[in-house]
C-alpha positions as semicolon CSV with decimal commas, in nm:
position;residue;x (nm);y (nm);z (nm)
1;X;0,000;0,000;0,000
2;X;0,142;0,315;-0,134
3;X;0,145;0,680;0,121
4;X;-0,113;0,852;-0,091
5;X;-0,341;0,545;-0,026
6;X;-0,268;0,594;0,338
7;X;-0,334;0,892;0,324
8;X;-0,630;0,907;0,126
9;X;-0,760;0,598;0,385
10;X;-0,707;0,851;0,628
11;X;-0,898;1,143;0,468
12;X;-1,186;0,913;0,449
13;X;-1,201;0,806;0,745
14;X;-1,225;1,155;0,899
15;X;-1,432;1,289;0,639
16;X;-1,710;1,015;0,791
17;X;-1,586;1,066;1,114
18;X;-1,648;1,461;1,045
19;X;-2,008;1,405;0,888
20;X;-2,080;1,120;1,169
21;X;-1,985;1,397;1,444
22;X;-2,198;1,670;1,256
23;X;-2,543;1,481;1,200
24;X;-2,528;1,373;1,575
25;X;-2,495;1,764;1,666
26;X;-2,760;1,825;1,434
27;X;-2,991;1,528;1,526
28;X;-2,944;1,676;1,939
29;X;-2,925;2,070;1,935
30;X;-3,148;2,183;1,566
31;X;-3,474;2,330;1,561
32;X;-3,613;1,989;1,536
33;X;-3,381;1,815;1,734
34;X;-3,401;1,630;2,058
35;X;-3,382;1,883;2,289
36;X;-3,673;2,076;2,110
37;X;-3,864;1,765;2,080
38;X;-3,864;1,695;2,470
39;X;-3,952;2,085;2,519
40;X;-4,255;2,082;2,328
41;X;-4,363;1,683;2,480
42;X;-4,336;1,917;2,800
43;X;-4,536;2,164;2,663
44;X;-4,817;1,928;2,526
45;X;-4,843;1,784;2,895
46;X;-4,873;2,109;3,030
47;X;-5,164;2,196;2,793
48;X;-5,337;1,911;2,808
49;X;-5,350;1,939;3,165
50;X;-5,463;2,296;3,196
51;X;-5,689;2,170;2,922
52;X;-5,833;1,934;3,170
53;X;-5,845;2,153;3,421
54;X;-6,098;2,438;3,180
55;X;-6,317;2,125;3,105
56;X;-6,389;2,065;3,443
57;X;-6,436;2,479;3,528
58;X;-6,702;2,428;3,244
59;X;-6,901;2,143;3,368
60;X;-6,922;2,337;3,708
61;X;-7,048;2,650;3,514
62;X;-7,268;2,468;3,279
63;X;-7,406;2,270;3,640
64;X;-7,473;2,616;3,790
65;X;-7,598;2,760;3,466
66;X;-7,879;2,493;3,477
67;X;-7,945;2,519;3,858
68;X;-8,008;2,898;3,835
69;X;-8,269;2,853;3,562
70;X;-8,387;2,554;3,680
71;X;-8,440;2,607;4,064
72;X;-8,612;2,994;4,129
73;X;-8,477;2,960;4,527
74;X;-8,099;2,912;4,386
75;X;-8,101;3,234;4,193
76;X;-8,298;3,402;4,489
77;X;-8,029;3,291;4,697
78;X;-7,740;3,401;4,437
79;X;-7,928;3,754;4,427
80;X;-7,955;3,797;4,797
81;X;-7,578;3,698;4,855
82;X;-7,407;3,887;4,562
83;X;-7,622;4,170;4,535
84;X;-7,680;4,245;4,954
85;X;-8,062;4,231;4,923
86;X;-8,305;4,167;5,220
87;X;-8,605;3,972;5,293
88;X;-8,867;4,193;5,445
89;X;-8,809;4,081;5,812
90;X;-8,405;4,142;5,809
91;X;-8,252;4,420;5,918
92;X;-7,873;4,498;5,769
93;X;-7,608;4,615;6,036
94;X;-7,310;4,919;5,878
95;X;-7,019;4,905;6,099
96;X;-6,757;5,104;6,035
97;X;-6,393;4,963;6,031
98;X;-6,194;5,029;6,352
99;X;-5,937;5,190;6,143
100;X;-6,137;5,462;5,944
101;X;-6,413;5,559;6,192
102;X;-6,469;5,828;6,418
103;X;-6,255;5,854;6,750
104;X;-5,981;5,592;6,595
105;X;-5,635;5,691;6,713
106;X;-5,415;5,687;6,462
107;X;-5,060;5,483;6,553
108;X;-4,750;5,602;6,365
C-alpha cells in the first residue's frame, strides 16, 4: 500500500468521522432536534392538563348555569348573597372599620 493510499484511507475516514460527528450535533441541538422535541412533549403535557383543568371549570359552570334557571330559590339565593338584598323581616347592620371611623387613634 502506497502513502497517498494511506493517506487518502485517512482522509476518508475523517471525512465520515467529520459528517458522523456533525449529524449527531444536528440530530441533538437543531430546531427539530431532541432537545426541542422533549420541550414541546413538556409543553403538550402542560396543555393538556390545563386543558383538563378548563373542562372541568365548564361542567361546574354549565351545572350552575342549569341550577339557576332551573331552581327559582338558587337564583334568589345568588341575588340575595351577591347583590346584599333583604327579605322583608331582616334588618342589615353598617359598621364602620376600627381603622377609618370616628374617635380611631391613629398609631404612627
Amino acid at each position: 500500500m502506497s502513502w497517498k493510499q494511506v493517506i487518502k484511507s485517512w482522509l476518508l475516514r475523517g471525512l465520515a468521522l467529520l459528517v458522523l460527528a456533525w449529524m449527531t450535533y444536528d440530530l441533538i441541538f437543531s430546531n427539530h432536534g431532541y432537545l426541542v422535541y422533549r420541550a414541546e412533549q413538556q409543553q403538550v403535557q402542560d396543555l393538556q392538563q390545563q386543558l383538563k383543568v378548563l373542562k372541568q371549570q365548564r361542567e361546574t359552570l354549565a351545572q350552575n348555569i342549569l341550577r339557576l334557571r332551573n331552581d327559582p330559590k338558587a337564583l334568589e339565593d345568588l341575588v340575595h348573597q351577591n347583590l346584599g338584598y333583604l327579605y322583608p323581616d331582616e334588618f342589615m347592620m353598617i359598621m364602620p372599620d376600627k381603622k377609618t371611623g370616628k374617635g380611631a387613634q391613629k398609631h404612627e
